[in-house]
C-alpha positions in Angstrom: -39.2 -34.5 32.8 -37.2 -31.9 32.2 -34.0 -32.0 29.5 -30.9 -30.6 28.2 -30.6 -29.1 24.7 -27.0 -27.4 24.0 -26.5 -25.8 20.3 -23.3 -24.3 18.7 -23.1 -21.3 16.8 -20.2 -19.8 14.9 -19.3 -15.9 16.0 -16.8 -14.8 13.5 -15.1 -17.5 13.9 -15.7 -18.4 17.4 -18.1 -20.9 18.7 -20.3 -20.1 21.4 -23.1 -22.4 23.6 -25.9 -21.5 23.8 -27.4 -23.7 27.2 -30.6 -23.9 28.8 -32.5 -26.1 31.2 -36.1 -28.3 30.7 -38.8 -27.3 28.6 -37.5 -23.7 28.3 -35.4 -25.6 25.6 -38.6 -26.0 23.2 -38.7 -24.1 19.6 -40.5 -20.8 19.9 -42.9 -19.6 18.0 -42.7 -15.9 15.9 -46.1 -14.5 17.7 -44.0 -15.6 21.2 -43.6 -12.2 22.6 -41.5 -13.5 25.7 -37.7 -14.6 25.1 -36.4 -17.0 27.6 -32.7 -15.7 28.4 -30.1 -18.4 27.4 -26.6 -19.1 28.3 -23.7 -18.8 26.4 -20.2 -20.2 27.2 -17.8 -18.6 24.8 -14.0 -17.3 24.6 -13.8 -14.1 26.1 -12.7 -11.2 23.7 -9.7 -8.3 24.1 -11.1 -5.1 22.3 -7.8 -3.6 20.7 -7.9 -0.3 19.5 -6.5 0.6 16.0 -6.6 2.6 12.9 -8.2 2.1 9.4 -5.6 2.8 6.7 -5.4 2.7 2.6 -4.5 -0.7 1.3 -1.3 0.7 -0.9 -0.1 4.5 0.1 2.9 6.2 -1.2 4.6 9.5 -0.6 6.1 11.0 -4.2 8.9 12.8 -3.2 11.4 15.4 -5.5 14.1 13.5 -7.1 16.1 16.7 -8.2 16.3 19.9 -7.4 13.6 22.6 -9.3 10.7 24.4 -9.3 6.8 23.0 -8.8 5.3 23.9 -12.6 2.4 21.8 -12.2 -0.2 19.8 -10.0 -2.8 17.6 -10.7 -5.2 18.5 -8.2 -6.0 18.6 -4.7 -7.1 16.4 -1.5 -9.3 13.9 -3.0 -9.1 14.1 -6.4 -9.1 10.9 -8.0 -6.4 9.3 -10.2 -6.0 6.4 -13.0 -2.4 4.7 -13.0 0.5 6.6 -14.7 -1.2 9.7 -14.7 0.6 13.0 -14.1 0.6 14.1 -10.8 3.4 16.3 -10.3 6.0 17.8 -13.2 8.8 20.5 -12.1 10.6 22.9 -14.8 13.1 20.8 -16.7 14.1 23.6 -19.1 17.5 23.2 -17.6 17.8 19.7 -18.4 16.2 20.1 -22.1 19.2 22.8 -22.8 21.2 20.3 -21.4 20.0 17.9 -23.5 19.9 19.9 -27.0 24.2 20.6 -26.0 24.7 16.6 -25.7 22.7 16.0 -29.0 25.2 18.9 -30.7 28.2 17.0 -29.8 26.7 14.1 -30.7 26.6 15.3 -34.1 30.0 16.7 -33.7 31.3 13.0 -32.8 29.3 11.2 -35.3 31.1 13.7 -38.1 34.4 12.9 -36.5 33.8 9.4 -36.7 32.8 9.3 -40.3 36.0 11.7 -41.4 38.2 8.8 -39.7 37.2 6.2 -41.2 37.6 8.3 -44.7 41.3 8.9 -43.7 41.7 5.1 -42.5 40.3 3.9 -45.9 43.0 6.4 -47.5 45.6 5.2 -46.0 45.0 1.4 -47.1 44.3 2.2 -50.4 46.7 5.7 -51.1 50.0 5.4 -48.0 50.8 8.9 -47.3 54.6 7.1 -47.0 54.5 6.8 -50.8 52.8 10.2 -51.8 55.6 12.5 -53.8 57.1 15.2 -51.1 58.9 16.9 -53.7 57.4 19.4 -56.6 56.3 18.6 -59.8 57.8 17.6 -63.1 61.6 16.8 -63.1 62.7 17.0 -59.2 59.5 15.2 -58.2 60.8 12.4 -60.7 64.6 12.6 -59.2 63.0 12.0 -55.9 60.7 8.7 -56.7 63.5 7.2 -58.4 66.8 7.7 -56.7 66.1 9.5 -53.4 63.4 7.4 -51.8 65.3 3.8 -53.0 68.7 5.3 -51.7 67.2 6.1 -48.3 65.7 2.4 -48.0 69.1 1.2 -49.0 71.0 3.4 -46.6 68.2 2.8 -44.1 67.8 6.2 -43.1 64.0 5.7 -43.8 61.2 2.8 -43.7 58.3 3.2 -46.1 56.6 0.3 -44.4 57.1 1.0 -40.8 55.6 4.9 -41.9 52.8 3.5 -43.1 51.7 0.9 -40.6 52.5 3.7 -38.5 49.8 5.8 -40.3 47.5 2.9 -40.5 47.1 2.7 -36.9 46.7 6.4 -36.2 43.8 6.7 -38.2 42.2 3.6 -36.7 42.8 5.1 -33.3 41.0 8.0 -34.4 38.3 5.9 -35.0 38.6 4.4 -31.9 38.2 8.0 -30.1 35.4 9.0 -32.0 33.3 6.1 -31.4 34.4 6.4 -27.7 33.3 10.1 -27.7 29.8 8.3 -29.1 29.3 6.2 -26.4 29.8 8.6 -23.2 27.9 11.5 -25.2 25.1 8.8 -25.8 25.6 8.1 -21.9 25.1 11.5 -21.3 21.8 11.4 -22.7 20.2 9.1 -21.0 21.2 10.6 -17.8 19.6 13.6 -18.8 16.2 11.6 -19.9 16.3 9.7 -16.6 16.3 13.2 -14.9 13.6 14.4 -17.3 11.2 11.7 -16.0 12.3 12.0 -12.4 11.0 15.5 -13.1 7.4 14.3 -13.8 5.7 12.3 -10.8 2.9 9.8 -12.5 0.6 7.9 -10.1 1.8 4.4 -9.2 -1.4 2.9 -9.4 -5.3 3.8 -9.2 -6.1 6.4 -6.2 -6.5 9.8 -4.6 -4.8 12.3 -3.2 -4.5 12.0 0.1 -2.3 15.5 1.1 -0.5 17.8 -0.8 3.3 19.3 0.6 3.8 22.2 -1.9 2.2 24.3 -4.2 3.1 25.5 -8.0 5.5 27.6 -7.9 7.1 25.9 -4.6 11.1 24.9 -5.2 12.1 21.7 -4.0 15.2 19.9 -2.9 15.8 16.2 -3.8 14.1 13.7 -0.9 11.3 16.8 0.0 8.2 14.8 0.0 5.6 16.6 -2.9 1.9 14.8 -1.8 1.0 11.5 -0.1 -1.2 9.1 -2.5 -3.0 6.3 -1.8 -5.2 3.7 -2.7 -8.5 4.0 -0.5 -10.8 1.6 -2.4 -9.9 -1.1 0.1 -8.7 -0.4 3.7 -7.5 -2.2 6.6 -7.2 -2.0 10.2 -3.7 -1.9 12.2 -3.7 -3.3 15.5 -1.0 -3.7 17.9 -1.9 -7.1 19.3 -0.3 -8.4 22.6 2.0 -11.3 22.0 -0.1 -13.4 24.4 -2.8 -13.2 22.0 -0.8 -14.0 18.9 -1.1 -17.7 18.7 -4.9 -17.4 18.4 -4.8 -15.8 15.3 -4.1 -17.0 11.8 -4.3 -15.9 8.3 -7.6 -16.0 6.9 -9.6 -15.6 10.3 -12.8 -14.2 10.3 -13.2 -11.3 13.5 -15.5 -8.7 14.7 -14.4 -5.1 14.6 -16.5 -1.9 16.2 -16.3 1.0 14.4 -15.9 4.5 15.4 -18.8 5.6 12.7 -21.6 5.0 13.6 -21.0 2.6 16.3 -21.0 0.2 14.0 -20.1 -4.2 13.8 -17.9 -5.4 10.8 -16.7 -8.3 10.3 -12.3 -8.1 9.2 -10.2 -11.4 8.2 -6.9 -11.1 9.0 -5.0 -10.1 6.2 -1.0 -10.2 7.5 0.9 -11.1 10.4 3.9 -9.2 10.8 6.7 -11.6 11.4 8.5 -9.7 13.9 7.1 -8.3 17.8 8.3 -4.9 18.8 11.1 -5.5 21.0 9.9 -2.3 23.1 6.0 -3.2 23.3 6.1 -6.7 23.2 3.1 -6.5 20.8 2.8 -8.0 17.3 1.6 -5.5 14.2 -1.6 -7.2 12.4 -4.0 -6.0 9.4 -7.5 -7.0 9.4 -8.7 -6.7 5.7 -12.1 -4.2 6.1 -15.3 -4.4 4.3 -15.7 -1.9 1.3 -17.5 1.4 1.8 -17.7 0.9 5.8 -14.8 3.3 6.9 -12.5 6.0 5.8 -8.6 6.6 6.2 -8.0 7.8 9.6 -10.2 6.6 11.6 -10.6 5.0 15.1 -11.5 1.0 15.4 -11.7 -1.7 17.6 -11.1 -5.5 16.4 -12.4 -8.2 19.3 -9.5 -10.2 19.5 -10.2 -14.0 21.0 -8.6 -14.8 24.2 -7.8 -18.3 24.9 -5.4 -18.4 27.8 -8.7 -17.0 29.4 -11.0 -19.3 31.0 -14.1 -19.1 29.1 -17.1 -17.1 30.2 -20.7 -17.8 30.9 -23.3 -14.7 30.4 -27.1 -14.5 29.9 -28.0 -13.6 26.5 -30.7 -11.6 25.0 -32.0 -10.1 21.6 -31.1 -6.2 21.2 -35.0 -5.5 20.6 -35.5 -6.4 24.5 -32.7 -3.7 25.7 -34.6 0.0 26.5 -33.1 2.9 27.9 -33.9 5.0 30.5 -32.0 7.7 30.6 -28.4 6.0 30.1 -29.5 3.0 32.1 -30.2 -0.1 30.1 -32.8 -2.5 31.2 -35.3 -5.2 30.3 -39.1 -5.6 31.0 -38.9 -9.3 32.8 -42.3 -11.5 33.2 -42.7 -11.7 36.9 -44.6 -14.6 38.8 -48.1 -12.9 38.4 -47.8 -12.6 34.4 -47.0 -8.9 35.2 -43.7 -7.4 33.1 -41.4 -5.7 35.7 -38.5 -3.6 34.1 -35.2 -4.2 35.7 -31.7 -2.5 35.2 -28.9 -4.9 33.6 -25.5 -4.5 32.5 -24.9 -4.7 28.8 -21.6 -7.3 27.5 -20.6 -7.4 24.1 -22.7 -7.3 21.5 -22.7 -10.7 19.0 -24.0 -11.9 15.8 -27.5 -12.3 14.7 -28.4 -8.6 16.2 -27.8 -10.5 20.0 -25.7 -9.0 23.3 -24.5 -11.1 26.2 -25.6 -9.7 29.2 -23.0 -9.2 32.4 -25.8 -9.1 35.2 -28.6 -8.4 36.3 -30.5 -11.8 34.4 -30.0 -15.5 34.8 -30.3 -18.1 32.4 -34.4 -19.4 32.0 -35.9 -15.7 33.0 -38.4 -14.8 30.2 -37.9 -11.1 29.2 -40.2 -9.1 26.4 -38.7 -9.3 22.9 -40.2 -5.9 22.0 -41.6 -3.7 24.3 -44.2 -1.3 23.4 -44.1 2.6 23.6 -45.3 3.5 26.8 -45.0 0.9 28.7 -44.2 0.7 32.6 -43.6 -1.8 35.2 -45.7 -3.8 36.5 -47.3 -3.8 32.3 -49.7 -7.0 32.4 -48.6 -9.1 29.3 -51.6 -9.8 27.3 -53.2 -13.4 27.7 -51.7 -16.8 25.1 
Protein backbone atom coordinates (compact mmCIF):
# COMPACT_ATOMS: atom_id res chain seq x y z
CA UNK A 1 0.00 0.00 0.00
CA UNK A 2 1.26 2.98 -0.90
CA UNK A 3 0.80 6.40 1.44
CA UNK A 4 0.89 10.02 1.78
CA UNK A 5 3.41 11.82 3.94
CA UNK A 6 3.24 15.85 3.66
CA UNK A 7 5.84 18.01 5.96
CA UNK A 8 6.07 21.77 6.56
CA UNK A 9 9.04 23.72 6.60
CA UNK A 10 9.58 27.43 7.40
CA UNK A 11 11.57 29.51 4.49
CA UNK A 12 12.33 32.75 5.92
CA UNK A 13 9.24 33.01 6.94
CA UNK A 14 7.33 31.18 4.40
CA UNK A 15 6.11 27.76 4.64
CA UNK A 16 6.55 25.38 1.95
CA UNK A 17 5.19 21.47 1.30
CA UNK A 18 7.19 19.31 0.76
CA UNK A 19 4.82 16.16 -1.03
CA UNK A 20 5.52 12.91 -2.17
CA UNK A 21 3.80 9.72 -3.08
CA UNK A 22 4.06 5.81 -1.47
CA UNK A 23 7.10 4.43 -0.10
CA UNK A 24 9.32 7.18 -1.78
CA UNK A 25 8.06 8.95 1.49
CA UNK A 26 10.38 6.62 3.85
CA UNK A 27 13.40 8.19 5.96
CA UNK A 28 16.70 7.95 4.05
CA UNK A 29 19.55 6.86 5.05
CA UNK A 30 23.14 9.13 4.94
CA UNK A 31 25.06 6.29 2.81
CA UNK A 32 21.70 6.68 0.36
CA UNK A 33 23.45 8.09 -2.68
CA UNK A 34 20.06 8.57 -4.62
CA UNK A 35 17.66 11.64 -3.67
CA UNK A 36 14.07 11.07 -4.61
CA UNK A 37 12.91 14.55 -6.09
CA UNK A 38 10.02 15.98 -3.87
CA UNK A 39 7.38 18.46 -4.35
CA UNK A 40 7.02 21.69 -2.94
CA UNK A 41 3.85 23.93 -2.98
CA UNK A 42 4.95 27.29 -1.79
CA UNK A 43 4.18 31.23 -2.32
CA UNK A 44 5.79 32.30 -5.31
CA UNK A 45 8.49 35.08 -4.76
CA UNK A 46 9.08 38.82 -6.61
CA UNK A 47 12.90 39.38 -6.72
CA UNK A 48 13.14 43.30 -6.10
CA UNK A 49 16.25 44.91 -6.80
CA UNK A 50 17.77 47.47 -4.28
CA UNK A 51 20.67 49.03 -2.66
CA UNK A 52 22.58 48.42 0.64
CA UNK A 53 23.03 51.61 2.51
CA UNK A 54 24.59 52.88 6.06
CA UNK A 55 22.17 52.62 8.95
CA UNK A 56 22.69 56.52 10.03
CA UNK A 57 24.52 58.88 7.20
CA UNK A 58 24.78 62.57 7.42
CA UNK A 59 26.22 65.29 5.19
CA UNK A 60 28.18 68.16 7.41
CA UNK A 61 27.72 71.08 5.60
CA UNK A 62 29.50 74.89 6.19
CA UNK A 63 27.36 76.88 8.50
CA UNK A 64 29.26 80.24 7.75
CA UNK A 65 31.26 81.49 5.42
CA UNK A 66 35.47 80.88 5.73
CA UNK A 67 38.23 79.09 4.86
CA UNK A 68 38.86 74.92 5.21
CA UNK A 69 41.93 75.04 8.10
CA UNK A 70 41.62 71.49 8.83
CA UNK A 71 40.43 67.78 8.00
CA UNK A 72 40.38 64.88 9.78
CA UNK A 73 41.08 62.48 7.25
CA UNK A 74 40.05 60.87 4.19
CA UNK A 75 37.52 58.15 2.63
CA UNK A 76 37.39 55.61 5.24
CA UNK A 77 38.92 56.73 8.02
CA UNK A 78 37.21 55.88 11.06
CA UNK A 79 35.74 58.13 13.68
CA UNK A 80 34.54 58.06 17.58
CA UNK A 81 31.49 60.48 18.42
CA UNK A 82 32.26 64.22 18.80
CA UNK A 83 35.35 64.05 17.28
CA UNK A 84 36.76 66.77 14.98
CA UNK A 85 36.07 66.40 11.63
CA UNK A 86 36.13 69.62 10.02
CA UNK A 87 37.32 73.30 11.70
CA UNK A 88 37.42 76.54 9.34
CA UNK A 89 39.56 79.74 10.38
CA UNK A 90 37.60 81.61 12.93
CA UNK A 91 40.20 84.30 13.62
CA UNK A 92 37.65 86.66 12.42
CA UNK A 93 35.21 85.68 14.93
CA UNK A 94 37.86 85.47 17.94
CA UNK A 95 38.77 89.36 17.05
CA UNK A 96 35.30 89.67 17.16
CA UNK A 97 34.97 88.27 20.21
CA UNK A 98 38.07 89.91 22.18
CA UNK A 99 36.09 93.67 20.84
CA UNK A 100 32.64 92.42 22.66
CA UNK A 101 34.70 91.30 25.83
CA UNK A 102 36.30 95.12 25.71
CA UNK A 103 33.04 96.68 25.91
CA UNK A 104 31.99 94.41 28.14
CA UNK A 105 34.38 95.71 30.46
CA UNK A 106 33.65 99.22 29.37
CA UNK A 107 29.82 98.58 30.47
CA UNK A 108 30.54 96.74 33.57
CA UNK A 109 32.82 100.09 34.64
CA UNK A 110 29.80 102.16 33.64
CA UNK A 111 27.61 100.25 35.53
CA UNK A 112 29.65 100.33 38.76
CA UNK A 113 30.26 104.32 38.39
CA UNK A 114 26.30 104.62 38.36
CA UNK A 115 25.51 103.14 41.04
CA UNK A 116 28.39 105.29 43.00
CA UNK A 117 26.62 108.45 41.72
CA UNK A 118 23.01 106.88 42.57
CA UNK A 119 24.36 106.12 46.20
CA UNK A 120 25.56 109.88 46.23
CA UNK A 121 22.73 111.26 45.52
CA UNK A 122 20.61 109.52 48.35
CA UNK A 123 23.00 110.11 50.83
CA UNK A 124 24.73 113.83 49.64
CA UNK A 125 21.57 115.77 47.00
CA UNK A 126 23.45 117.69 44.60
CA UNK A 127 20.12 120.22 45.22
CA UNK A 128 21.66 120.97 48.60
CA UNK A 129 25.49 121.15 47.74
CA UNK A 130 26.70 125.06 48.19
CA UNK A 131 26.81 126.80 44.46
CA UNK A 132 28.33 129.78 45.83
CA UNK A 133 32.22 130.28 47.03
CA UNK A 134 33.52 129.87 50.30
CA UNK A 135 33.49 131.54 53.55
CA UNK A 136 31.05 134.58 53.88
CA UNK A 137 28.94 134.58 50.43
CA UNK A 138 28.76 130.81 50.57
CA UNK A 139 27.04 131.42 54.12
CA UNK A 140 24.68 134.42 52.62
CA UNK A 141 23.62 131.94 50.15
CA UNK A 142 22.53 128.75 52.55
CA UNK A 143 20.80 130.96 54.73
CA UNK A 144 18.86 133.66 52.96
CA UNK A 145 19.04 132.89 49.25
CA UNK A 146 18.12 129.18 48.99
CA UNK A 147 15.03 129.70 51.78
CA UNK A 148 13.89 132.97 49.84
CA UNK A 149 13.76 131.13 46.56
CA UNK A 150 11.61 128.17 48.25
CA UNK A 151 9.44 130.83 49.62
CA UNK A 152 9.11 132.84 46.41
CA UNK A 153 8.93 129.43 44.61
CA UNK A 154 11.24 130.24 42.11
CA UNK A 155 13.09 126.90 42.96
CA UNK A 156 12.21 123.24 44.48
CA UNK A 157 14.95 121.57 46.38
CA UNK A 158 12.90 118.39 46.42
CA UNK A 159 11.61 118.20 42.97
CA UNK A 160 15.76 118.77 41.98
CA UNK A 161 16.61 116.09 43.76
CA UNK A 162 14.10 113.40 42.91
CA UNK A 163 14.93 114.65 39.66
CA UNK A 164 18.63 113.67 40.20
CA UNK A 165 17.60 110.55 41.90
CA UNK A 166 16.11 109.18 38.93
CA UNK A 167 18.76 110.17 36.48
CA UNK A 168 21.27 108.30 38.12
CA UNK A 169 19.07 105.19 38.43
CA UNK A 170 18.46 105.37 34.73
CA UNK A 171 21.98 105.34 34.14
CA UNK A 172 22.00 102.23 35.88
CA UNK A 173 19.35 101.13 33.95
CA UNK A 174 21.42 101.74 30.56
CA UNK A 175 24.43 100.28 31.75
CA UNK A 176 22.99 97.06 32.72
CA UNK A 177 21.06 97.11 29.42
CA UNK A 178 24.37 97.68 27.51
CA UNK A 179 25.41 94.33 29.67
CA UNK A 180 22.89 92.27 28.46
CA UNK A 181 23.04 92.89 24.50
CA UNK A 182 27.06 92.89 24.81
CA UNK A 183 26.61 89.49 26.74
CA UNK A 184 24.19 88.64 23.76
CA UNK A 185 26.70 89.46 21.53
CA UNK A 186 28.89 86.88 22.75
CA UNK A 187 27.19 84.07 22.59
CA UNK A 188 26.35 84.73 19.02
CA UNK A 189 29.90 84.85 18.38
CA UNK A 190 30.52 81.38 20.39
CA UNK A 191 27.64 79.81 18.50
CA UNK A 192 29.49 80.77 15.27
CA UNK A 193 32.75 79.55 16.81
CA UNK A 194 31.36 76.04 17.13
CA UNK A 195 29.46 76.16 13.84
CA UNK A 196 33.03 76.62 12.64
CA UNK A 197 34.23 73.15 13.98
CA UNK A 198 32.28 70.08 12.43
CA UNK A 199 32.47 67.09 15.26
CA UNK A 200 31.17 63.69 14.19
CA UNK A 201 27.53 63.02 15.18
CA UNK A 202 28.08 59.61 16.16
CA UNK A 203 30.58 56.56 15.61
CA UNK A 204 31.58 56.13 11.76
CA UNK A 205 33.65 56.78 8.69
CA UNK A 206 34.09 58.95 6.15
CA UNK A 207 32.25 58.16 3.44
CA UNK A 208 33.38 61.22 0.74
CA UNK A 209 35.09 64.27 1.12
CA UNK A 210 33.67 67.80 -0.89
CA UNK A 211 36.73 70.14 -0.26
CA UNK A 212 40.13 70.27 0.71
CA UNK A 213 42.19 72.55 3.27
CA UNK A 214 42.59 75.45 2.09
CA UNK A 215 39.06 75.26 0.07
CA UNK A 216 36.60 78.52 1.05
CA UNK A 217 33.22 77.68 1.63
CA UNK A 218 29.81 79.37 1.60
CA UNK A 219 27.11 78.64 4.26
CA UNK A 220 24.81 75.34 3.10
CA UNK A 221 28.16 73.93 0.79
CA UNK A 222 28.12 70.41 1.86
CA UNK A 223 32.01 69.67 3.45
CA UNK A 224 32.06 65.41 3.47
CA UNK A 225 29.24 62.79 3.79
CA UNK A 226 29.59 60.52 7.11
CA UNK A 227 28.08 57.57 7.98
CA UNK A 228 27.64 54.86 10.15
CA UNK A 229 28.48 51.54 8.19
CA UNK A 230 28.68 49.06 11.09
CA UNK A 231 25.04 48.08 10.32
CA UNK A 232 23.43 48.36 6.79
CA UNK A 233 20.18 47.95 5.25
CA UNK A 234 18.70 47.30 2.02
CA UNK A 235 16.15 49.85 0.23
CA UNK A 236 13.64 48.41 -1.94
CA UNK A 237 10.96 49.92 -3.86
CA UNK A 238 8.17 47.40 -3.25
CA UNK A 239 5.00 47.31 -5.46
CA UNK A 240 1.90 48.32 -3.53
CA UNK A 241 0.35 44.94 -4.43
CA UNK A 242 2.92 43.33 -2.40
CA UNK A 243 2.65 45.61 0.63
CA UNK A 244 0.09 43.86 2.66
CA UNK A 245 2.30 40.76 2.84
CA UNK A 246 4.87 42.36 4.70
CA UNK A 247 5.07 43.39 8.29
CA UNK A 248 7.67 44.59 10.74
CA UNK A 249 9.74 42.11 12.09
CA UNK A 250 9.57 39.59 8.91
CA UNK A 251 12.17 37.40 8.31
CA UNK A 252 13.10 37.38 4.07
CA UNK A 253 15.73 36.16 1.77
CA UNK A 254 17.98 38.58 -0.03
CA UNK A 255 20.67 37.69 -2.97
CA UNK A 256 23.56 39.55 -2.94
CA UNK A 257 25.52 41.05 -5.61
CA UNK A 258 28.96 39.71 -3.79
CA UNK A 259 29.54 36.80 -4.17
CA UNK A 260 26.22 35.59 -5.34
CA UNK A 261 25.40 35.18 -2.09
CA UNK A 262 21.76 34.17 0.28
CA UNK A 263 21.07 36.43 3.52
CA UNK A 264 18.54 36.38 5.36
CA UNK A 265 17.03 40.62 6.14
CA UNK A 266 13.93 41.31 8.60
CA UNK A 267 12.17 44.08 7.69
CA UNK A 268 13.20 46.97 9.55
CA UNK A 269 10.58 50.07 8.43
CA UNK A 270 7.76 50.53 6.32
CA UNK A 271 7.49 53.87 5.03
CA UNK A 272 4.09 55.12 5.60
CA UNK A 273 3.47 56.78 2.46
CA UNK A 274 3.49 55.08 -1.55
CA UNK A 275 5.02 57.31 -4.21
CA UNK A 276 2.20 58.91 -5.83
CA UNK A 277 4.29 58.64 -9.23
CA UNK A 278 5.48 54.82 -8.91
CA UNK A 279 2.86 53.47 -6.99
CA UNK A 280 5.56 51.54 -4.97
CA UNK A 281 6.11 51.67 -1.16
CA UNK A 282 9.92 52.46 0.21
CA UNK A 283 10.98 49.46 2.71
CA UNK A 284 14.47 48.65 4.71
CA UNK A 285 15.37 45.25 5.29
CA UNK A 286 17.85 45.24 8.28
CA UNK A 287 21.17 43.21 6.79
CA UNK A 288 23.38 40.86 8.53
CA UNK A 289 26.81 42.33 9.78
CA UNK A 290 29.96 41.98 7.65
CA UNK A 291 27.92 40.60 4.53
CA UNK A 292 27.80 43.76 2.29
CA UNK A 293 29.13 47.21 1.80
CA UNK A 294 27.54 50.70 1.03
CA UNK A 295 26.65 50.88 -2.46
CA UNK A 296 25.98 47.88 -3.59
CA UNK A 297 23.47 45.93 -5.71
CA UNK A 298 20.72 43.39 -3.86
CA UNK A 299 17.80 41.54 -4.38
CA UNK A 300 15.24 40.80 -1.40
CA UNK A 301 12.54 37.83 -2.49
CA UNK A 302 9.52 39.38 -1.67
CA UNK A 303 6.35 36.90 -1.07
CA UNK A 304 3.59 37.07 -3.39
CA UNK A 305 0.23 36.13 -2.19
CA UNK A 306 -2.26 37.45 -4.68
CA UNK A 307 -0.31 34.68 -6.76
CA UNK A 308 -1.62 31.23 -6.88
CA UNK A 309 0.87 29.16 -5.27
CA UNK A 310 3.41 27.15 -7.20
CA UNK A 311 4.31 23.43 -7.34
CA UNK A 312 8.15 22.64 -8.50
CA UNK A 313 10.36 19.58 -8.04
CA UNK A 314 12.99 20.06 -5.59
CA UNK A 315 16.50 18.96 -5.23
CA UNK A 316 19.73 19.33 -3.11
CA UNK A 317 22.41 21.78 -4.79
CA UNK A 318 25.12 18.91 -4.52
CA UNK A 319 22.99 17.07 -7.37
CA UNK A 320 23.17 20.25 -9.87
CA UNK A 321 26.48 19.89 -12.44
CA UNK A 322 27.32 22.08 -15.22
CA UNK A 323 28.14 21.49 -18.43
CA UNK A 324 29.17 24.29 -19.93
CA UNK A 325 26.38 26.87 -18.76
CA UNK A 326 23.79 24.18 -18.89
CA UNK A 327 22.66 22.78 -15.52
CA UNK A 328 21.64 19.21 -15.24
CA UNK A 329 21.20 16.18 -13.00
CA UNK A 330 22.48 12.52 -13.35
CA UNK A 331 18.82 10.67 -12.98
CA UNK A 332 18.68 6.70 -12.12
CA UNK A 333 17.13 5.26 -15.19
CA UNK A 334 15.09 1.90 -15.28
CA UNK A 335 18.24 -0.30 -15.74
CA UNK A 336 20.06 1.12 -12.52
CA UNK A 337 22.13 3.16 -15.06
CA UNK A 338 22.52 7.21 -14.08
CA UNK A 339 21.55 9.22 -17.26
CA UNK A 340 22.34 13.05 -17.05
CA UNK A 341 19.58 15.26 -18.20
CA UNK A 342 19.33 19.03 -18.69
CA UNK A 343 16.92 20.98 -16.10
CA UNK A 344 16.03 24.42 -15.44
CA UNK A 345 17.18 25.84 -12.16
CA UNK A 346 14.18 27.94 -9.77
CA UNK A 347 15.09 29.69 -6.88
CA UNK A 348 17.26 28.62 -4.66
CA UNK A 349 15.86 27.87 -0.70
CA UNK A 350 17.00 27.09 2.63
CA UNK A 351 18.96 24.19 3.84
CA UNK A 352 21.52 24.50 0.70
CA UNK A 353 18.15 23.23 -1.62
CA UNK A 354 16.73 24.77 -5.21
CA UNK A 355 13.36 24.24 -6.66
CA UNK A 356 13.63 23.04 -9.96
CA UNK A 357 11.31 24.64 -13.03
CA UNK A 358 11.53 21.47 -15.41
CA UNK A 359 12.92 19.05 -16.66
CA UNK A 360 12.17 16.54 -13.22
CA UNK A 361 8.93 15.30 -11.73
CA UNK A 362 8.20 14.58 -8.25
CA UNK A 363 9.40 10.59 -7.23
CA UNK A 364 12.51 10.58 -9.91
CA UNK A 365 15.59 9.53 -7.99
CA UNK A 366 18.56 11.71 -9.01
CA UNK A 367 22.47 11.30 -7.59
CA UNK A 368 23.08 13.47 -4.47
CA UNK A 369 26.75 13.85 -5.48
CA UNK A 370 28.14 12.89 -8.51
CA UNK A 371 31.65 11.88 -8.90
CA UNK A 372 34.41 13.51 -11.15
CA UNK A 373 34.24 12.01 -14.26
CA UNK A 374 31.35 10.68 -14.59
CA UNK A 375 29.11 10.26 -17.84
CA UNK A 376 25.77 9.03 -18.82
CA UNK A 377 24.71 6.00 -18.86
CA UNK A 378 27.32 5.71 -15.22
CA UNK A 379 26.08 2.28 -13.56
CA UNK A 380 25.25 3.23 -9.90
CA UNK A 381 27.15 0.86 -7.80
CA UNK A 382 25.07 -2.14 -6.27
CA UNK A 383 22.90 -1.49 -2.27
Amino acid sequence: MGFRFKAKVLVTGLAFSIVTSGLLAQPYMAEDKYFVVQQTQAVPNVSLGGTVVPYKEVTLSAQLPGRVNFLAGIEGDTFKESDRLVELDDSELMAKRQAALAQLANADAQLRNAGVQYNRELWSPKSKSSMGGMGVPNLFDQMFTRPMEDAFGDRDQGAERSADIYSSRTNIQQAQNTIYRVQAEIRAIDAKLRDAKSLSPFDGVIMKKFVEVGDTVQPGQPLLKYADVEYLQIVVDVPGRLRPGLNEGMMLRAELDVGDREVPVRVAQIFPMADAQRHTVTIKFDLPQGVSAPGMYAKVLVPDFNAPARSNPIIPNSAIRYNGSLPGVYVEGDDNKAMLRLIRVGEKLPGDYSTVLSGLQAGERVLRNPPLGISAGWTSPQR
